[in-house]
N, C-alpha and C positions, 0 to 999 in steps of 0.2 A: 538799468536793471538793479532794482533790491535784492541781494540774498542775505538768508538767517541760516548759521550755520549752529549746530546744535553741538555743544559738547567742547572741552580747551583743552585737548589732549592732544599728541601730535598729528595726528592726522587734521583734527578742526582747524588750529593754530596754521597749519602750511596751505590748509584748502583757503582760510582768511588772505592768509599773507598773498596767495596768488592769486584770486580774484580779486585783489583790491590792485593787484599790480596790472591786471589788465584794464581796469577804470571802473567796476563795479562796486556800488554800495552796498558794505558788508556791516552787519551785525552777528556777533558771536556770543553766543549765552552757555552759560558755566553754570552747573545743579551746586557746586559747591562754594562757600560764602567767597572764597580767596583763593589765589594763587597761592598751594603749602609745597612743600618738600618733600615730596611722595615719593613712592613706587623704589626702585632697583637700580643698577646698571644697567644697560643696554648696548651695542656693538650697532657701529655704525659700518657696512661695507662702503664696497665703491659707487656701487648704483644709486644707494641712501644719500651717500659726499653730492653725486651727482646732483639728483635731484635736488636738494639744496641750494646748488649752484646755480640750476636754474629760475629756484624763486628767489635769485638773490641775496640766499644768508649764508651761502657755505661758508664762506672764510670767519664769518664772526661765531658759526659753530663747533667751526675747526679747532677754533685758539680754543675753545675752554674744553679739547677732545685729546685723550692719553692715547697717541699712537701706537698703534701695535704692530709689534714687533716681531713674536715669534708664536708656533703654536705647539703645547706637548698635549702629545696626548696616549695617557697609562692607564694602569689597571688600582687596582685598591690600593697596592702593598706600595705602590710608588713606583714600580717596573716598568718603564718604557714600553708598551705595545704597540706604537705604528714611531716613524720618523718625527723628529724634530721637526719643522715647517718653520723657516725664515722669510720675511717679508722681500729679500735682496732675491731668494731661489724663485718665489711668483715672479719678478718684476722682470729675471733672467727666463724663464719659461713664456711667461704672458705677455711682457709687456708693459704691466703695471701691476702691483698689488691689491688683490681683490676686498684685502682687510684694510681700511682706516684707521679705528680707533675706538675708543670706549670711553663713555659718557655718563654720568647719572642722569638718568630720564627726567627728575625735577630741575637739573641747571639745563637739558636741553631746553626744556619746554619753555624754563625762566628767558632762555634767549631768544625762542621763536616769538614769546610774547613782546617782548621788546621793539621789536620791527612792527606793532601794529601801532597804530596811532591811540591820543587819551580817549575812551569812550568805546571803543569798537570793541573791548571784552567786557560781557556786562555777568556778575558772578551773584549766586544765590537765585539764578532760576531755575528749578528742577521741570523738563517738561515733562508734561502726563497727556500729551495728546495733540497729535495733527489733525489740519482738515483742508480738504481742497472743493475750491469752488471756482470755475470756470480756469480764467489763468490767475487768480490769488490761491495764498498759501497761508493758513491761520496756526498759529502754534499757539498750545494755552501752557501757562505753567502752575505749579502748586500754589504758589501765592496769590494769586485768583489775576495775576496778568494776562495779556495775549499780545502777539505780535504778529504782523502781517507781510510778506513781501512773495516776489513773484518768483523766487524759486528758494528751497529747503534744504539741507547739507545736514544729515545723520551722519556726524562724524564722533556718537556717544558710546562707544566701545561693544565688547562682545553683547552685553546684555541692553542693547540698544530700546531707547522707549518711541525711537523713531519710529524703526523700523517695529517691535508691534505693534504702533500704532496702522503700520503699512498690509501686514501679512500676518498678523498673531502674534503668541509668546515665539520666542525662539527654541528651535530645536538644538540644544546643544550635547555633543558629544566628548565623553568621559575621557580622555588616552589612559585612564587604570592608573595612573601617579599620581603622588601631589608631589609638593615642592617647598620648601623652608629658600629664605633667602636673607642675604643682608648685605650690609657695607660697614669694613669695622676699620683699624687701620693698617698697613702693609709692612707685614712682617719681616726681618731682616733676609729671609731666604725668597724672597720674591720679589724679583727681577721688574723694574718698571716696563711695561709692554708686556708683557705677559698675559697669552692666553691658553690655560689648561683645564685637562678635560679629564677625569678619571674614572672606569666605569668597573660597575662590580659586579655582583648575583640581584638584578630587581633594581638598581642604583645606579646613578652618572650623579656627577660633582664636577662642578667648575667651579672658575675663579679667572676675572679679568681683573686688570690694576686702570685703577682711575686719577685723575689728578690731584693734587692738593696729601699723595703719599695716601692715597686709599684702596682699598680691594674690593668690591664686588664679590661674592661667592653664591652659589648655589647647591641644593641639595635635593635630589629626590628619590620615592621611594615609591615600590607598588605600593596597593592602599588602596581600601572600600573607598568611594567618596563621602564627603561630610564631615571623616575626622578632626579633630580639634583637641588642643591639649591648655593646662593653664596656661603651665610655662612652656613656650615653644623652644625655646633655647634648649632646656634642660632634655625635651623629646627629641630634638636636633642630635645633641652628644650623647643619647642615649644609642641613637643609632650610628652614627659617625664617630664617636670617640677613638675607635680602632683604626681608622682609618690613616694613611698618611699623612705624615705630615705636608702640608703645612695646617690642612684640614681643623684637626680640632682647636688647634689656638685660634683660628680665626672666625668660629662657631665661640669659640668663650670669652673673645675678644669683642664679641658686638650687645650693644647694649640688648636686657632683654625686650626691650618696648619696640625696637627696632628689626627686631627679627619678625618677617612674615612667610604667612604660612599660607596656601593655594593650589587649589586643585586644579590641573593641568586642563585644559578645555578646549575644542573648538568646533568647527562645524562644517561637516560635508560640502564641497564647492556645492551652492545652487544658485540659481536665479528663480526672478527678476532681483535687481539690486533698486529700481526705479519706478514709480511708480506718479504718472502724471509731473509733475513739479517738484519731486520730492525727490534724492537719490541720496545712498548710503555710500559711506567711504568707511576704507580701515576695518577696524577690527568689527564695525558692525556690518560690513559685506561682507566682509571676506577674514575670520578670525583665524588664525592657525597656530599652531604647539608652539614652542620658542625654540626648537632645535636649529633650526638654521639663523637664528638670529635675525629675519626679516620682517617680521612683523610691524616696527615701525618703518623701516623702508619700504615697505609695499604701502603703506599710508602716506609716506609722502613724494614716491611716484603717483598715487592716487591725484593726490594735488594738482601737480605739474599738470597731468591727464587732463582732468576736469579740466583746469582752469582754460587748455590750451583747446578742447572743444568747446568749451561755450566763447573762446573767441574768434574761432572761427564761424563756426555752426549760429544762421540765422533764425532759428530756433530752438529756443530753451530746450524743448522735448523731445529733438533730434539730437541735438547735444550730448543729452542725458544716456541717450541709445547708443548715440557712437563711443562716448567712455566707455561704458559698460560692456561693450562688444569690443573693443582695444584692449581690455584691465583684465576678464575675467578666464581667459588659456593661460594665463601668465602667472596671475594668483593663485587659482585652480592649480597649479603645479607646483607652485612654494608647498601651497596646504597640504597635497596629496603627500612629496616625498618627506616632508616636514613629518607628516603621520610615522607613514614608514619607517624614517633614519632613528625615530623616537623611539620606536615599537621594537627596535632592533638592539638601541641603545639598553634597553630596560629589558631584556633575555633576562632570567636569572636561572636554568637549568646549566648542572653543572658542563654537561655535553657543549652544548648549545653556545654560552658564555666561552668556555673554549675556543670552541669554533671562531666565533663571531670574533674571539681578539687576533687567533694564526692568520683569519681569510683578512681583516684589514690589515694586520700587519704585511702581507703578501700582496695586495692589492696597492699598497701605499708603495712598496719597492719598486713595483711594477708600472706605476701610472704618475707618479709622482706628484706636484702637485695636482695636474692636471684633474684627478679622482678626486681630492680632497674639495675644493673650490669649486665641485660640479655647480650646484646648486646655487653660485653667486657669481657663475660668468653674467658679464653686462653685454647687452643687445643695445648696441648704442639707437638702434631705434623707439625703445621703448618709454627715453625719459626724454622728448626735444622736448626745446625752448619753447616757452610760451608763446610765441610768434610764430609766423609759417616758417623762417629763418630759422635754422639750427645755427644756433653760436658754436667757434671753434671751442672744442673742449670741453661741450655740456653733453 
């Protein structure tokens, strides 16, 4: 079986890497000329480690990943509002630590590409259109190409051209924020592993630490959609400057070209994700907020899924049914409380805000880890081996 997988982002890159590890011939096409150094930091959980392991790259994505350590998380002025969270207190509660580590999304992706052989990522084709006819699958791209094979992998992000080529434009939904972000370097009061979380009137800010002595930070704010500023930096500390520190040295510390600016996005659980020969992964099925920090792990559980039904499944388009009837209660529930814990996060009435820091801090005494990590407990059923055999430890 040929498949064309659309898109070299993490979800495309682990849906390659695991159909080619089940013996299928994969092609991968990229709308942009080259593999650049894009995007953020990102927070790898346990499920994410998991799935990895199962297409065979954990360990070589492990080593270039800043383990996390611990988690604060406060209010504006820098005041502690819920417990310290230690990676040793999950592993004494659960069993294991539900957090990993923190990544830059462009050294992950540089590593997942690595694992594919010369040729199998082909860059500079933007597609503009699917088409199916009986059991072949025709992609066309802008440069007047086309490409054929017997099953399609929409693995091109929220604003997928797969997927309107499947069901229409996408319907995407606003959560009311946008978000300023960057990676600058790690200032002397911030602790390597460190993951913090700061929330205000309308506002949450974070900040993970990455390898190579870097930070990761983030910033958001309510806000019409659309806005845009020259200098985004300078609208960044116009709004954050007051905040604690380590906050604005690390907003004035990042270059301004490097600073990005984005409006928070995503899209009501629906179906179908599948359509004939065609099926979407990742952010173009199933796109959700980044509050829980799952959005690439749920792409590359996606992976593992797929790859592990289409080797079982003697046909492509039961395959395609059975992922998507395995994938989509599970995703459907990231996105849902993802919505939620956001909508919750970004209170700015003074009551309210209040409220929202006594009731977690009270929550957090009371439930201990156990509340905090709801959202990232692993179902060891949900990520097996690409084989009917579950490996110990995947």
């Amino acid at each position: 079986m040929r498949v064309i997988v659309i898109g070299s982002g993490i979800g495309g890159l682990s849906c390659a890497i695991g159909l080619r590890k089940i013996g299928l011939d994969v092609a991968l096409y990229e709308r942009a000329t080259e593999l650049r150094e894009v995007g953020a930091g990102i927070m790898i959980w346990a499920n994410g480690l998991r799935a990895l392991r199962a297409l065979g790259v954990g360990e070589s994505v492990e080593a270039i990943t800043m383990p996390a350590v611990r988690i604060t998380l406060a209010g504006k002025n820098g005041r502690r509002t819920q417990m310290v969270a230690e990676a040793e207190m999950f592993e004494k509660e659960l069993g294991y630590s539900p957090f990993v580590g923190f990544i830059h999304r462009a050294e992950l992706v540089g590593r997942l590409a690595e694992h594919l052989s010369p040729g199998v990522a082909r860059y500079g084709y933007d597609c503009i259109g699917v088409e199916q006819s009986g059991e072949r699958v025709v992609v066309r791209f802008a440069n007047g190409q086309s490409d054929e094979a017997d099953l399609l992998v929409g693995a091109d992000g929220i604003r997928s051209a797969v997927r309107n080529s499947l069901f229409g434009p996408p319907q995407l939904r606003y959560a009311g924020y946008t978000c300023w972000r960057g990676i600058c370097p790690r200032p002397a009061g911030v602790r390597a592993g460190d993951l913090c979380l700061w929330t205000g009137r309308g506002s949450q800010v974070g900040i993970n630490t990455l390898t190579k002595d870097r930070v990761y930070w983030f910033a958001t704010r309510n806000a019409r959609a659309g806005g845009t500023a020259v200098d985004e930096r300078s609208a960044a500390l116009d709004l954050f400057g007051d905040w604690a520190a380590p906050l604005p040295e690390l907003i004035a510390s990042t270059p301004v070209e490097r600073v990005i600016r984005g409006d928070i996005m995503d899209r009501p659980p629906s179906q179908p994700w599948s359509k004939g020969r065609v099926v979407l992964v990742g952010d173009a099925a199933h796109p959700t907020t980044p509050n829980f920090g799952q959005g690439g792990g749920m792409a590359i559980e996606d992976a593992v899924v797929l790859s592990r039904c289409l080797a079982i499944a003697g046909n492509p388009e039961v395959a395609l049914a059975e992922f998507e009837a395995e994938r989509y209660s599970r995703t459907s529930a990231v996105t849902n409380e993802a919505w939620k814990f956001g909508k919750m996060l970004q209170w700015e009435g003074r009551v309210s805000v209040w409220l929202r820091d006594l009731l977690a801090g009270m929550l957090m005494r009371l439930n201990g880890a156990d509340n905090l990590i709801k959202h990232a407990r692993y179902n060891a059923g949900t990520v097996p081996a690409l084989t009917r055999s579950v490996e110990p430890g995947v």
